[in-house]
N, C-alpha and C positions, 0 to 999 in steps of 0.2 A: 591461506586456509590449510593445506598442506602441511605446514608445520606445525599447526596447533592439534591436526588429527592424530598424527606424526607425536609430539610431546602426548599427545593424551593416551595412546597407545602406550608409551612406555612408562608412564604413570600405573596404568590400570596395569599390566607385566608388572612391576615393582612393586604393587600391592599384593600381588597374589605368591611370592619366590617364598622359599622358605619359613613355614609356618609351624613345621613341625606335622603336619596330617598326614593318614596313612597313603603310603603309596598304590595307585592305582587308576585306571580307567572305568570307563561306562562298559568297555567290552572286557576288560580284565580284573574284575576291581575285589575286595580285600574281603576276608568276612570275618567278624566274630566267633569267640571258643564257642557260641551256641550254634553258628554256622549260615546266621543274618546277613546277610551285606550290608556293608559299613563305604560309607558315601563320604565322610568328613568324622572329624575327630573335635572335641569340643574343650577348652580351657577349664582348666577346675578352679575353683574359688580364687586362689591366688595370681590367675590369670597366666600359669603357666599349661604346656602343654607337655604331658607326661610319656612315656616310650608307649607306644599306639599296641592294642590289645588287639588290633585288627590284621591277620595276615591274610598273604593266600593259600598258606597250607590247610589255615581252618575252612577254604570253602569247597563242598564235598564235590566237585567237579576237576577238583585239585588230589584227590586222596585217590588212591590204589582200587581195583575194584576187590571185592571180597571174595575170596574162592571158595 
């Protein structure tokens, strides 16, 4: 039983590696030029995933405060 928790574990890991999505956490995570939090990143028609328009620079807890 072990082994098959064990294989299914590293199943569900090797599904999720390298998808291309923006990088981020629940506690640090990315935002949109409009300043949204951005959760996941979605394939466009041809089923590719494009350079992520999601940073952390765009989320304003990220930015300088204004003087």
């Amino acid at each position: 039983m072990k082994a098959v928790a064990a294989i299914g574990m590293i199943v569900l890991l090797a599904g999720c590696a390298s998808r291309g999505e923006p990088e981020g956490s629940f506690f640090d995570p990315v935002c949109m030029p409009d300043g949204s939090v951005s959760w996941r990143q979605l394939a466009n028609d041809k089923g590719e995933y494009t350079k992520p328009l999601a940073t952390r620079e765009n989320c304003s807890w990220n930015k300088p405060a204004a003087k």
